[in-house]
Each structure stands twice: as C-alpha cells, then as structure tokens.
N, CA, C, O and CB atoms as a CASP TS submission, in Angstrom:
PFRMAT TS
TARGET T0000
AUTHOR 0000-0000-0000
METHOD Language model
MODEL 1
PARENT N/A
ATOM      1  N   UNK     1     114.979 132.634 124.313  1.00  0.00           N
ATOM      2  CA  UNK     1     113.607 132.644 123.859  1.00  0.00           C
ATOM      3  C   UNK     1     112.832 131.589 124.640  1.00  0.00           C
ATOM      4  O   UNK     1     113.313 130.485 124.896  1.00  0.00           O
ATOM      5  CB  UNK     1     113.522 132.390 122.332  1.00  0.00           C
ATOM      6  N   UNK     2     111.577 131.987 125.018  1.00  0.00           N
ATOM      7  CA  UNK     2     110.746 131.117 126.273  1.00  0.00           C
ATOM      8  C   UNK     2     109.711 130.453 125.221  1.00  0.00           C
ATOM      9  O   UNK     2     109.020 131.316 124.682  1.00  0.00           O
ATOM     10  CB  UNK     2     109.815 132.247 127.757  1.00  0.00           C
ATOM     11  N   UNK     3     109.496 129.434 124.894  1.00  0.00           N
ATOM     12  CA  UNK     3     108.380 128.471 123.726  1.00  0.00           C
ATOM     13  C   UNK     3     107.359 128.098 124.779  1.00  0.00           C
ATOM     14  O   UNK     3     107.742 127.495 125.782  1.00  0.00           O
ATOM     15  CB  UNK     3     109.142 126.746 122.823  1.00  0.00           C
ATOM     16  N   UNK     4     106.150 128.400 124.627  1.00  0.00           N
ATOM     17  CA  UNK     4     104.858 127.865 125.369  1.00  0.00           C
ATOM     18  C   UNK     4     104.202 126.646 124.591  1.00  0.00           C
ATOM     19  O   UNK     4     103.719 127.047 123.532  1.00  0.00           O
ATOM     20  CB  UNK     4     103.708 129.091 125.498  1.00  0.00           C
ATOM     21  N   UNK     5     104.060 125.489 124.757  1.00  0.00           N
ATOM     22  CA  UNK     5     103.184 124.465 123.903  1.00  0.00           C
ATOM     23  C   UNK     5     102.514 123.628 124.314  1.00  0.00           C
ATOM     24  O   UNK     5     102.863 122.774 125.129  1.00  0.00           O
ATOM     25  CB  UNK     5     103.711 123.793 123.168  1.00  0.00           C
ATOM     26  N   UNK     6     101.219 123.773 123.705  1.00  0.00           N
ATOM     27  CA  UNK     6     100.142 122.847 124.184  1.00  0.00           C
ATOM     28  C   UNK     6      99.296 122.555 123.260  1.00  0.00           C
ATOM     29  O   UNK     6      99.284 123.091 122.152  1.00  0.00           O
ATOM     30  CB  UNK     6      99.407 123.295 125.229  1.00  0.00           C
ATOM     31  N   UNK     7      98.242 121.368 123.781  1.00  0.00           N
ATOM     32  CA  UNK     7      97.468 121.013 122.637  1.00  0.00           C
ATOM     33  C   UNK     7      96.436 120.882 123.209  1.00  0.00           C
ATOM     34  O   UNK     7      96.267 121.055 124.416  1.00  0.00           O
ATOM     35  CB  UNK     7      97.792 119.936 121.833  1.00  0.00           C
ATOM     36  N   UNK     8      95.161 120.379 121.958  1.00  0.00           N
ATOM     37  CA  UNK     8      93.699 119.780 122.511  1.00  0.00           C
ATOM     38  C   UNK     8      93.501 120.880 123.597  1.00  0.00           C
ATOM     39  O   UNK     8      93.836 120.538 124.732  1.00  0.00           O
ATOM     40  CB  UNK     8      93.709 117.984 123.242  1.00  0.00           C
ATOM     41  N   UNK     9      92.939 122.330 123.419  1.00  0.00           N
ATOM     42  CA  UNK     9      92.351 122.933 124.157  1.00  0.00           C
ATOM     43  C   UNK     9      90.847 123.027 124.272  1.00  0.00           C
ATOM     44  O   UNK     9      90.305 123.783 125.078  1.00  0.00           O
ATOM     45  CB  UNK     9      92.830 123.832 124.017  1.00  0.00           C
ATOM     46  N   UNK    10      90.289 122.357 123.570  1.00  0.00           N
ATOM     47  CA  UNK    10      88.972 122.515 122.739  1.00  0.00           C
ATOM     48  C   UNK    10      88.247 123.385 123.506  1.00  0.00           C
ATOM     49  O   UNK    10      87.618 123.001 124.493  1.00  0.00           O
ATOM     50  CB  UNK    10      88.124 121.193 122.453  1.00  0.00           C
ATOM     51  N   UNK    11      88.287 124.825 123.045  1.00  0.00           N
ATOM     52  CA  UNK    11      87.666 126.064 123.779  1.00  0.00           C
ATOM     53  C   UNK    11      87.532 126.002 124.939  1.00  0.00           C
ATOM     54  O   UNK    11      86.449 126.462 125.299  1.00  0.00           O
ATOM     55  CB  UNK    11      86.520 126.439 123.449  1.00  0.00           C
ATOM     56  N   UNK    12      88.200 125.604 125.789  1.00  0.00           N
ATOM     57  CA  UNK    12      88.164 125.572 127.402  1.00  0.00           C
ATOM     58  C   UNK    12      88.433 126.840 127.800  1.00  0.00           C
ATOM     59  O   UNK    12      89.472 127.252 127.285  1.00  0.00           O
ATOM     60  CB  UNK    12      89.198 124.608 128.125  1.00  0.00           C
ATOM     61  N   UNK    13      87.816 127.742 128.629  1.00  0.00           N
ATOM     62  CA  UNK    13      87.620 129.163 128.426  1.00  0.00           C
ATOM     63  C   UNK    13      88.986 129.341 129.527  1.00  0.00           C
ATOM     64  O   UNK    13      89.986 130.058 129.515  1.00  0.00           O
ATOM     65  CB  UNK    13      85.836 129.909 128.866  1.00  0.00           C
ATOM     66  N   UNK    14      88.476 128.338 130.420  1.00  0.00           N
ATOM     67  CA  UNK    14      89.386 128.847 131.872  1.00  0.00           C
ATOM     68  C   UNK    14      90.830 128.129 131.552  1.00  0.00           C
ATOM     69  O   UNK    14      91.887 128.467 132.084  1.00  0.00           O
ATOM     70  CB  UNK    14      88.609 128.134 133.678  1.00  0.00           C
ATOM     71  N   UNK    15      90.700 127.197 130.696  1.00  0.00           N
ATOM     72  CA  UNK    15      92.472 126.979 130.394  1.00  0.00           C
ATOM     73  C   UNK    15      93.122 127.912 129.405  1.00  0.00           C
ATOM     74  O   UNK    15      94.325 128.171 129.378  1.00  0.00           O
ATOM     75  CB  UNK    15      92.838 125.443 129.710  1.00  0.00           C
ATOM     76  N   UNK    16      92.066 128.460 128.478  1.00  0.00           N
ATOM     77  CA  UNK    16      92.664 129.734 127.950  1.00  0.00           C
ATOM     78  C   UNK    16      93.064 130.631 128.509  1.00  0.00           C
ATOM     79  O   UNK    16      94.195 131.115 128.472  1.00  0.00           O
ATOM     80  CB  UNK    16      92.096 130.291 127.331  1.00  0.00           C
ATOM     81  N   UNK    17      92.054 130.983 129.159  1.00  0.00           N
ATOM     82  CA  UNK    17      92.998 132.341 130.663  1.00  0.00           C
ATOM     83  C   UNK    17      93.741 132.087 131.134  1.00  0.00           C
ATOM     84  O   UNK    17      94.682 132.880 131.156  1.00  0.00           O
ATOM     85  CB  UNK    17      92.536 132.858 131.991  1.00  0.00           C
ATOM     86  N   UNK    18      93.869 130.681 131.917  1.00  0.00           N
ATOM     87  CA  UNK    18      95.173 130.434 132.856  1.00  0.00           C
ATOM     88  C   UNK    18      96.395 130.548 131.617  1.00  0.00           C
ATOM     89  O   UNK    18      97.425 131.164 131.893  1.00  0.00           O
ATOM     90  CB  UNK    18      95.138 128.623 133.796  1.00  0.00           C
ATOM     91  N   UNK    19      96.242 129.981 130.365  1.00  0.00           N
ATOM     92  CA  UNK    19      97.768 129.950 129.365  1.00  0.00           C
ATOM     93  C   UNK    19      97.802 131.449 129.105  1.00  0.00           C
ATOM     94  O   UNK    19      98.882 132.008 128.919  1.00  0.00           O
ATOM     95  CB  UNK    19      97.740 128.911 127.604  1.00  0.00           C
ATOM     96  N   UNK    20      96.522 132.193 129.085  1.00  0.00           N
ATOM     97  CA  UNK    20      97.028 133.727 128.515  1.00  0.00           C
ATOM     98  C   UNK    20      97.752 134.026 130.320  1.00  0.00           C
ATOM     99  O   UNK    20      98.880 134.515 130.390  1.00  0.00           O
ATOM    100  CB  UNK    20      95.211 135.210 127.773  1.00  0.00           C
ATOM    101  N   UNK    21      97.368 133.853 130.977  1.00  0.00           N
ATOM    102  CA  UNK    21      98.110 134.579 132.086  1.00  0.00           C
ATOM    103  C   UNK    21      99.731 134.053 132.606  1.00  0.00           C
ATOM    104  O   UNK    21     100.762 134.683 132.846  1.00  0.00           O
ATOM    105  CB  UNK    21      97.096 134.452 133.347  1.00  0.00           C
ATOM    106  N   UNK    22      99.449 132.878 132.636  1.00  0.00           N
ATOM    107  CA  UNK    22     101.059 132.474 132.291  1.00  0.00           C
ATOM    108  C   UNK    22     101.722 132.674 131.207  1.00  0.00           C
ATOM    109  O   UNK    22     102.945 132.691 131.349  1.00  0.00           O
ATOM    110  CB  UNK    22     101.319 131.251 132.336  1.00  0.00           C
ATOM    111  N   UNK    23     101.346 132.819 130.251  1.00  0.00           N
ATOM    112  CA  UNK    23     102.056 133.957 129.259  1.00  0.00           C
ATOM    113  C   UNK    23     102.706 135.408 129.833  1.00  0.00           C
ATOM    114  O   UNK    23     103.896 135.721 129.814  1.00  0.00           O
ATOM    115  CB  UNK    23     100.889 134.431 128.214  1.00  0.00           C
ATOM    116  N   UNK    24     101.913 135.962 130.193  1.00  0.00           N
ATOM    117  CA  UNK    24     102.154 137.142 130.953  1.00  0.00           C
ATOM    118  C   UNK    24     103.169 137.340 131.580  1.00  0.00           C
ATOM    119  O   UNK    24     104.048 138.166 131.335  1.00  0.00           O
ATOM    120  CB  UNK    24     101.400 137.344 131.715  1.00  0.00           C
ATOM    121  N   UNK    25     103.055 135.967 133.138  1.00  0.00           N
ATOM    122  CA  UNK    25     104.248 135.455 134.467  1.00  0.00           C
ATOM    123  C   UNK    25     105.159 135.640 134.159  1.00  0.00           C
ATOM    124  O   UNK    25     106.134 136.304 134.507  1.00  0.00           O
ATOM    125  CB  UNK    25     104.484 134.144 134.990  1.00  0.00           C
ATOM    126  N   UNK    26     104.691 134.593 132.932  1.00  0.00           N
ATOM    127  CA  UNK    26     106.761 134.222 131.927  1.00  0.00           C
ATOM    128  C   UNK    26     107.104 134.468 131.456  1.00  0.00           C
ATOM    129  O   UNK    26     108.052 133.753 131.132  1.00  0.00           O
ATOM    130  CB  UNK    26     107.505 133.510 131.240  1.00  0.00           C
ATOM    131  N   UNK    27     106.955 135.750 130.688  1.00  0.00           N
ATOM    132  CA  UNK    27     106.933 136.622 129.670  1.00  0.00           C
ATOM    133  C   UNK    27     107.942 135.193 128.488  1.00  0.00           C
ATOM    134  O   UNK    27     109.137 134.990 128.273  1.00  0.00           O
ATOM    135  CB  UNK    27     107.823 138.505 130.224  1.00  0.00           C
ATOM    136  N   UNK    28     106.351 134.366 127.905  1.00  0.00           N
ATOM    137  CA  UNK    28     106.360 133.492 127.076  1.00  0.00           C
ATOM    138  C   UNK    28     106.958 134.388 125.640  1.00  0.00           C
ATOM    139  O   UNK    28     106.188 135.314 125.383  1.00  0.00           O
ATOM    140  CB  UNK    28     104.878 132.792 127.073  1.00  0.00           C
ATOM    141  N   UNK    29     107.569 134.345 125.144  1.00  0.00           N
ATOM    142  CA  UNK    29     108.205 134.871 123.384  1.00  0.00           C
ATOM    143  C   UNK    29     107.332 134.364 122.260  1.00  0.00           C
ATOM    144  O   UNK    29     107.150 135.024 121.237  1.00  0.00           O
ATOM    145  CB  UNK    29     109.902 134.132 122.913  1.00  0.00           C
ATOM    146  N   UNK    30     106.733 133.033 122.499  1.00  0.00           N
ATOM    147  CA  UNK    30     105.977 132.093 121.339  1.00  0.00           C
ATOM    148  C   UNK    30     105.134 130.974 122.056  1.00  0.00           C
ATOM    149  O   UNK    30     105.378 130.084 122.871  1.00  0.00           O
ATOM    150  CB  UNK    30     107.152 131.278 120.261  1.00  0.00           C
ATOM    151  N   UNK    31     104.144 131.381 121.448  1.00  0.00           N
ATOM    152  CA  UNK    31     103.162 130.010 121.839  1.00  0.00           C
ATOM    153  C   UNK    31     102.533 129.560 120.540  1.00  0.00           C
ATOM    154  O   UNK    31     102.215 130.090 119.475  1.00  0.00           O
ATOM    155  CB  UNK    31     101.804 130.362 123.008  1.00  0.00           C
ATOM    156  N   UNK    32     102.478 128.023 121.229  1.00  0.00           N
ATOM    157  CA  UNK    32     102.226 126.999 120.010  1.00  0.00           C
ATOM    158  C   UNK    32     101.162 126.073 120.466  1.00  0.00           C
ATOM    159  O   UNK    32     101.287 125.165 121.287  1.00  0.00           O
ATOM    160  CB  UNK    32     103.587 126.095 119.570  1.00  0.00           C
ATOM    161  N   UNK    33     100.083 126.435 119.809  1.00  0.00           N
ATOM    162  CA  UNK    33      98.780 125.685 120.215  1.00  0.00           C
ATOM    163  C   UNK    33      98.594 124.180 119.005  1.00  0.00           C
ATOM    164  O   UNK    33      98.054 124.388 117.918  1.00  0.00           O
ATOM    165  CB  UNK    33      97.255 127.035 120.040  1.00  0.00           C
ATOM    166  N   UNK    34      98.978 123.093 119.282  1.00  0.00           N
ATOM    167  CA  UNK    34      98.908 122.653 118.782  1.00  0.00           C
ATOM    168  C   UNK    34      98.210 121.210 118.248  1.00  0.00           C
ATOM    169  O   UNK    34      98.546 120.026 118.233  1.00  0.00           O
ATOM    170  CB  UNK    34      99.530 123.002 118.905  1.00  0.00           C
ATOM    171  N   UNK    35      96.672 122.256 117.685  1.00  0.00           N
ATOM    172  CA  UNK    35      95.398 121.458 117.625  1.00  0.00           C
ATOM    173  C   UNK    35      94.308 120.960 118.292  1.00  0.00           C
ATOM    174  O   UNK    35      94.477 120.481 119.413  1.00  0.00           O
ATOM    175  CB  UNK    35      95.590 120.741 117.369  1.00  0.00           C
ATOM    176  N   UNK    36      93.098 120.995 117.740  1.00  0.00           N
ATOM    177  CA  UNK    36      92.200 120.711 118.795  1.00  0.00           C
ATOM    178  C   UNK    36      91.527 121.879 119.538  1.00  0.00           C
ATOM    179  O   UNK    36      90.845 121.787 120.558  1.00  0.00           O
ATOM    180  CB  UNK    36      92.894 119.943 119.715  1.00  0.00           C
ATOM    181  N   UNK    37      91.871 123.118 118.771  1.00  0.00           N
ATOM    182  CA  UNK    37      91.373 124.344 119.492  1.00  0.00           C
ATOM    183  C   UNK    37      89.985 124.509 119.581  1.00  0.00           C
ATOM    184  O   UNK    37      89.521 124.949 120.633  1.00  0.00           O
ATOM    185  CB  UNK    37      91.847 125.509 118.910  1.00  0.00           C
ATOM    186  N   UNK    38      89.110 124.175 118.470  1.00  0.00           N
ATOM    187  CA  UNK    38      87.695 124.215 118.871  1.00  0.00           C
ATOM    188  C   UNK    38      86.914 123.610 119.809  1.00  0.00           C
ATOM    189  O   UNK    38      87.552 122.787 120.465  1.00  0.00           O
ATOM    190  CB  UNK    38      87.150 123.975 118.075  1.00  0.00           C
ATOM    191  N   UNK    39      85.695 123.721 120.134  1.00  0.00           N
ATOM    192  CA  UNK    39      85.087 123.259 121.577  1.00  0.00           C
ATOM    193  C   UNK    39      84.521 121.945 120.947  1.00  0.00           C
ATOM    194  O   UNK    39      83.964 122.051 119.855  1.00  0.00           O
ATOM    195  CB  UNK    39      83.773 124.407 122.423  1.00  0.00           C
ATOM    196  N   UNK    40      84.606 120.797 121.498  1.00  0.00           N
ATOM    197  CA  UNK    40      84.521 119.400 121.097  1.00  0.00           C
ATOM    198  C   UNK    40      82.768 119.347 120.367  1.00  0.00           C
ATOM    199  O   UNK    40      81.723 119.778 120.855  1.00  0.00           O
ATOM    200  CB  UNK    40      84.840 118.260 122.689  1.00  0.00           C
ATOM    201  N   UNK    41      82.946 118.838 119.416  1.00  0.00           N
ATOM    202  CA  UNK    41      81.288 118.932 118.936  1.00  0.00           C
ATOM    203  C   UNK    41      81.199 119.806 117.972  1.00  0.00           C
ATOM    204  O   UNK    41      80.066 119.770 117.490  1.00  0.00           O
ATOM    205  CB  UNK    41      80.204 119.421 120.023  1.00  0.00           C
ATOM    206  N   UNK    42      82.188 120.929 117.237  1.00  0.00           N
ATOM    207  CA  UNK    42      81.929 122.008 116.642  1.00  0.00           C
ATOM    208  C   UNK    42      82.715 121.001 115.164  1.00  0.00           C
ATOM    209  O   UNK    42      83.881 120.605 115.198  1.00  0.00           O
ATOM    210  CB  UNK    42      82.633 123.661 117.446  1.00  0.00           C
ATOM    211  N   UNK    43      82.023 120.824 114.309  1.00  0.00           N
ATOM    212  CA  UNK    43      82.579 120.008 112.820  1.00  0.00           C
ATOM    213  C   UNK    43      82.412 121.045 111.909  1.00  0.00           C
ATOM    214  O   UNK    43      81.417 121.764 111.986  1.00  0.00           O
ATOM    215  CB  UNK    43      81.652 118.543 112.210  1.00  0.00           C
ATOM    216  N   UNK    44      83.181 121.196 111.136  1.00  0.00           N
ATOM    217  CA  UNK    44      83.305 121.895 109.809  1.00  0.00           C
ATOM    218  C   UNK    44      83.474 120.949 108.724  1.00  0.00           C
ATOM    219  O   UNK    44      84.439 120.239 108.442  1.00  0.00           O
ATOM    220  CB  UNK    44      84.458 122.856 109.778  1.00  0.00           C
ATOM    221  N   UNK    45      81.557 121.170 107.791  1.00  0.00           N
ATOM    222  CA  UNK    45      82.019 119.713 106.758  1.00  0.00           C
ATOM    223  C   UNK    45      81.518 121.018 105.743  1.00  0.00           C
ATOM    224  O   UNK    45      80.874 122.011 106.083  1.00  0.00           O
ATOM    225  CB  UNK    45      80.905 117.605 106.794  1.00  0.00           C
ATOM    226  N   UNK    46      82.007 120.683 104.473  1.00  0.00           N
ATOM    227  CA  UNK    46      82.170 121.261 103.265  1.00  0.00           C
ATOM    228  C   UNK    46      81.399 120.741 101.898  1.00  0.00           C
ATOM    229  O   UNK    46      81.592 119.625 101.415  1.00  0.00           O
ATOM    230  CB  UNK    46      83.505 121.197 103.108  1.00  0.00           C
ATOM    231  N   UNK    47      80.595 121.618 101.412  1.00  0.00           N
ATOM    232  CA  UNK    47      79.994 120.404 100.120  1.00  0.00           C
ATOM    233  C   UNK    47      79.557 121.913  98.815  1.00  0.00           C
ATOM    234  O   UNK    47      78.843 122.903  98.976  1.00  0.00           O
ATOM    235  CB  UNK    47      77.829 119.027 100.929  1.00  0.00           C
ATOM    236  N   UNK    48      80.110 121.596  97.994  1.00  0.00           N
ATOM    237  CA  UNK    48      79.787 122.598  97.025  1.00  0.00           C
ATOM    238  C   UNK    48      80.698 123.591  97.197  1.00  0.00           C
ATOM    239  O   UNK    48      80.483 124.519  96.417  1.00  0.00           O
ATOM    240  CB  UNK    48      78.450 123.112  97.100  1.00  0.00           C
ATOM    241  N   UNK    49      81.541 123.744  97.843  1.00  0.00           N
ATOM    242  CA  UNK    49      82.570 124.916  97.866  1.00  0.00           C
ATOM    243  C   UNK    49      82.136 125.968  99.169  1.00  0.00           C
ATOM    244  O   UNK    49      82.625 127.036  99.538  1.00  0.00           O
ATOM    245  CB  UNK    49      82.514 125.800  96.246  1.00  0.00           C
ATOM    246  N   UNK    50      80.910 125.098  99.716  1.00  0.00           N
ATOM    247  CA  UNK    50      80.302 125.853 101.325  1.00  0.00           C
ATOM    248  C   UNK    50      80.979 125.271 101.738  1.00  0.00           C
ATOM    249  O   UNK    50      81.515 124.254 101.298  1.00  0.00           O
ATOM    250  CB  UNK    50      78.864 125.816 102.107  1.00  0.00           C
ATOM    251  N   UNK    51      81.145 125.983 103.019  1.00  0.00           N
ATOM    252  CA  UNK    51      81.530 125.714 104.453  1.00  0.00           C
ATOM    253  C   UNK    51      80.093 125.625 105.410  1.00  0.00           C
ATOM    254  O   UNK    51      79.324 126.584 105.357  1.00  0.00           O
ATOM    255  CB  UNK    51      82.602 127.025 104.996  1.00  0.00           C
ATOM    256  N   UNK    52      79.756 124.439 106.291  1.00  0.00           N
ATOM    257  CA  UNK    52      78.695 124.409 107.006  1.00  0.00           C
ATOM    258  C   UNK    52      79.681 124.129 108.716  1.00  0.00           C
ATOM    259  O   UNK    52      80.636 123.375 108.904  1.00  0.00           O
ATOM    260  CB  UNK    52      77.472 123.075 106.298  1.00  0.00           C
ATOM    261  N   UNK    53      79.136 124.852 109.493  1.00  0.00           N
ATOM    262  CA  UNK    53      79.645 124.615 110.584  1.00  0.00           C
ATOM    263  C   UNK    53      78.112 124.240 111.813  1.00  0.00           C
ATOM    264  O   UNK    53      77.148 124.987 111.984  1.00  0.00           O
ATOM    265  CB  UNK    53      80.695 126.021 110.861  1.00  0.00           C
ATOM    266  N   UNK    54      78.339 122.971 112.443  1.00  0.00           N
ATOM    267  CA  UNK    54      77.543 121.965 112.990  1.00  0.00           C
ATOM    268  C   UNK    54      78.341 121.777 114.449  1.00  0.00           C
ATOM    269  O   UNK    54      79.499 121.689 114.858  1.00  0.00           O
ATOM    270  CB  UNK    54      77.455 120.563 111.958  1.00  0.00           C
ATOM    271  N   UNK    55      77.048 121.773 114.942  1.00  0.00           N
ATOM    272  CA  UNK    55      77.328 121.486 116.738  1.00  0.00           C
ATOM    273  C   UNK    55      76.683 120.013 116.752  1.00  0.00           C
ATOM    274  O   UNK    55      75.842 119.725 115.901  1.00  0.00           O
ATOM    275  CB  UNK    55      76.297 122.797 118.099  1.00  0.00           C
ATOM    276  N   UNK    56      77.073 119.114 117.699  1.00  0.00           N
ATOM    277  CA  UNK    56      76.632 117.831 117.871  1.00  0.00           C
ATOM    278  C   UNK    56      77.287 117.358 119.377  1.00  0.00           C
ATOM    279  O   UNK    56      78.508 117.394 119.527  1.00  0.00           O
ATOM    280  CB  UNK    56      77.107 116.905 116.544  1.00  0.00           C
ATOM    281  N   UNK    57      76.760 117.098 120.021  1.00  0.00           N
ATOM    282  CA  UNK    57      76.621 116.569 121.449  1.00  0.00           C
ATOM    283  C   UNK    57      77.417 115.214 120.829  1.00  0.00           C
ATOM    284  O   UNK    57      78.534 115.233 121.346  1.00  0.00           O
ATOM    285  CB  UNK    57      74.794 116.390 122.239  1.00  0.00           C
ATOM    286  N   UNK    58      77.308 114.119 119.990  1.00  0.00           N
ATOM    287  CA  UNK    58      78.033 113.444 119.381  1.00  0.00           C
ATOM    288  C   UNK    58      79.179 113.569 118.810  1.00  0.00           C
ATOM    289  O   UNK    58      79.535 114.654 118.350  1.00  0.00           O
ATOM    290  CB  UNK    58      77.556 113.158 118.840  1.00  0.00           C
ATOM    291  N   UNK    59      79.897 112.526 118.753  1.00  0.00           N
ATOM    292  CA  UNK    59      80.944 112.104 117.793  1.00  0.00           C
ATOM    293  C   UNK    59      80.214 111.421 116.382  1.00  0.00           C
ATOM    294  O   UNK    59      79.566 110.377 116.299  1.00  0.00           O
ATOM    295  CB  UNK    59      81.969 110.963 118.607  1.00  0.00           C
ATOM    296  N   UNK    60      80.617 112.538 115.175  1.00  0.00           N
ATOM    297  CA  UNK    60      80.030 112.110 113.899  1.00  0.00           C
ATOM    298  C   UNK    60      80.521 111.484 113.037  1.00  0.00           C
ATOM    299  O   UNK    60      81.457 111.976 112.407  1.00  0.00           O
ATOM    300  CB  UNK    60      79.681 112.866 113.304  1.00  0.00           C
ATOM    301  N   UNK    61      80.165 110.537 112.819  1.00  0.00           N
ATOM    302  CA  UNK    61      80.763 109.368 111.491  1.00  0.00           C
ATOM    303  C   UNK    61      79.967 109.616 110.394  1.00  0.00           C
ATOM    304  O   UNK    61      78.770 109.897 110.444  1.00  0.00           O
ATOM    305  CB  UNK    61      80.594 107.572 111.786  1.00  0.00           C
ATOM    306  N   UNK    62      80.396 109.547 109.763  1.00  0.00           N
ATOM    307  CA  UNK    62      79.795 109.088 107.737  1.00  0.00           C
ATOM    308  C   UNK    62      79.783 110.644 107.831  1.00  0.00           C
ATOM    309  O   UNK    62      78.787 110.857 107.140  1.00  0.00           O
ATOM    310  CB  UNK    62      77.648 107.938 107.084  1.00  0.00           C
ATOM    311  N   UNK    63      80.232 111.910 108.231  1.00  0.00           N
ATOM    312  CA  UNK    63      80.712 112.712 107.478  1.00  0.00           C
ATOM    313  C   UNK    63      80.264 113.291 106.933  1.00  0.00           C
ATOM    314  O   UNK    63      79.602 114.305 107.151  1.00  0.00           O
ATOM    315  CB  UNK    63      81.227 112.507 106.973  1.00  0.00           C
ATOM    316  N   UNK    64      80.661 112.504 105.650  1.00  0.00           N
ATOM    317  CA  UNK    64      80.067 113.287 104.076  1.00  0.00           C
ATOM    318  C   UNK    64      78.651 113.177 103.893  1.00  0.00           C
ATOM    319  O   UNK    64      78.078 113.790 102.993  1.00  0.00           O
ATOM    320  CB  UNK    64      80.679 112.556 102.597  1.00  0.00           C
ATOM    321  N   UNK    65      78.043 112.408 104.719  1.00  0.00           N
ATOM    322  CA  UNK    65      76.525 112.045 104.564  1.00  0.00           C
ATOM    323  C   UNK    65      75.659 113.134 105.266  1.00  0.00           C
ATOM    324  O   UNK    65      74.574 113.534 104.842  1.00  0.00           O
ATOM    325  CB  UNK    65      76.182 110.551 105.242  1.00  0.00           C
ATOM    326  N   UNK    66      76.292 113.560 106.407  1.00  0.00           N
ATOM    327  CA  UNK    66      75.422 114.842 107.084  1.00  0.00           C
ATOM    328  C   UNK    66      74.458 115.687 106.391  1.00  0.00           C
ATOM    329  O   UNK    66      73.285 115.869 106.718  1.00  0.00           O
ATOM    330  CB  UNK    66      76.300 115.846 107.553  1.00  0.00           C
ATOM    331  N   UNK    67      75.322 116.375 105.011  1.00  0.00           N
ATOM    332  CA  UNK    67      74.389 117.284 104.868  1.00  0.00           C
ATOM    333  C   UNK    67      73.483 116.552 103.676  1.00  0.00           C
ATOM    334  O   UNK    67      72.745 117.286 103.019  1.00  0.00           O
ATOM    335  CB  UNK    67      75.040 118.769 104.553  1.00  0.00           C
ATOM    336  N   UNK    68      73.519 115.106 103.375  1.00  0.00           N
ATOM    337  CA  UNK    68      72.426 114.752 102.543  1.00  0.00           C
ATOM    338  C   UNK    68      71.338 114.124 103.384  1.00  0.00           C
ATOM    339  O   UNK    68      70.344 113.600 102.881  1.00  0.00           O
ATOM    340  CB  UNK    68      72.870 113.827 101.439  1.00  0.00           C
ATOM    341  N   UNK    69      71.550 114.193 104.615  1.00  0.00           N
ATOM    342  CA  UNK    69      70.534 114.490 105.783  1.00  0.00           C
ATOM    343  C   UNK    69      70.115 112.840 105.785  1.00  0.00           C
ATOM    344  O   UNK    69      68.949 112.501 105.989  1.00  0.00           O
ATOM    345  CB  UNK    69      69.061 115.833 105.396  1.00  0.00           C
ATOM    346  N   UNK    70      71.183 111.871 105.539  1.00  0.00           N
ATOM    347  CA  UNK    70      71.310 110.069 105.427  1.00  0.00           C
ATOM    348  C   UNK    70      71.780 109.781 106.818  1.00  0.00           C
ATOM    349  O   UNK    70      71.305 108.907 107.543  1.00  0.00           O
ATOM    350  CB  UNK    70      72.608 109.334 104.139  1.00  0.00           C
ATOM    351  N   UNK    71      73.191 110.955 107.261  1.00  0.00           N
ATOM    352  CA  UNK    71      73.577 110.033 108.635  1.00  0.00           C
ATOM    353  C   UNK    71      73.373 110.456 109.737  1.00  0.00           C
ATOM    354  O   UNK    71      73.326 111.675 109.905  1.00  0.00           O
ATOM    355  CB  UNK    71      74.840 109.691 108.835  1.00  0.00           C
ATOM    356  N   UNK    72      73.211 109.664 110.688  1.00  0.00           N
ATOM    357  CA  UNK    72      73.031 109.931 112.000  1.00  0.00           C
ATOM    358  C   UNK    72      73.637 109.836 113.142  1.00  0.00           C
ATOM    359  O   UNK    72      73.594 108.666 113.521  1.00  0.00           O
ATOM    360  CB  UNK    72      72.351 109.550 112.211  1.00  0.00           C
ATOM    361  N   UNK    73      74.590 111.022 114.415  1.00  0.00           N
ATOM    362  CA  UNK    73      75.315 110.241 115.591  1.00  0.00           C
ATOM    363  C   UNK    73      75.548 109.007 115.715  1.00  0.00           C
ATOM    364  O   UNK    73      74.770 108.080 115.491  1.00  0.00           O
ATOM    365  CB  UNK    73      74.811 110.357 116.608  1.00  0.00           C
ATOM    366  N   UNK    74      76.349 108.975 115.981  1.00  0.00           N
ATOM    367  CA  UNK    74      77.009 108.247 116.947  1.00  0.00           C
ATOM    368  C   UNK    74      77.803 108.152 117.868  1.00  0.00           C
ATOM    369  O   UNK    74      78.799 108.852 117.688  1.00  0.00           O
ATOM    370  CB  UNK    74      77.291 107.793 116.697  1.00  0.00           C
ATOM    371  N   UNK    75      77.798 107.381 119.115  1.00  0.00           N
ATOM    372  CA  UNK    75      78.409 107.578 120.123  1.00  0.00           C
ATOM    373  C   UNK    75      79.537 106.593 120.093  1.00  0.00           C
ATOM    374  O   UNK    75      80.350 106.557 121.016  1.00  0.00           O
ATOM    375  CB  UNK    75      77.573 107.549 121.192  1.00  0.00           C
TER
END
C-alpha cells in the first residue's frame, strides 16, 4: 500500500494538481491531507449555532469579538 501525506495546503491550486497528478504517477492507495486545507485568510467563527465564514487579508485575534463588530486585524 503507497500512503501520500502532506500538510498546510491552504488552497494552493497548483500544489493541488501537482499532488492530484502524482497520485496518478504512483498510483498513491491513500492520501492524507493533514490540515490547513483552506486558503489562508478564510476563518470560520460561530455564534448562535451560525456558522459565518470571513475572508481577511489579516491574521485575526479576539475571535469571538468579530461578529460583535469590537475587533479589529491584526498583523
């Protein structure tokens, strides 16, 4: 059995193709992506049993404060 594993892809389009195509080469059995798959900036914060999904050119701190519209980026 051939194990493929990698991590921190954060939607990189062209490292996705190159791993789907070496999949292919090597006729890979299992791949294991492990974490970090979304494109850097994409946060999923939660309040009330919603799901809000947020793009930010930043790295976001205080979180939980986002959607009471208190915090702001940071770099």
């Amino acid at each position: 059995m051939k194990i493929f594993a990698t991590a921190d892809i954060h939607g990189n389009k062209s490292l996705i193709y190159l791993i789907r195509e070496m999949i292919k080469k090597e006729e890979i059995d299992l791949l294991v992506i492990a974490g970090d798959i979304a494109p850097k900036g994409l946060y999923q914060l939660y309040k009330n049993g919603l799901r809000y999904d947020i793009r930010s050119m930043f790295p976001l701190r205080n979180r939980e404060h986002i959607l009471e519209g208190s915090a702001t980026p940071h770099m």
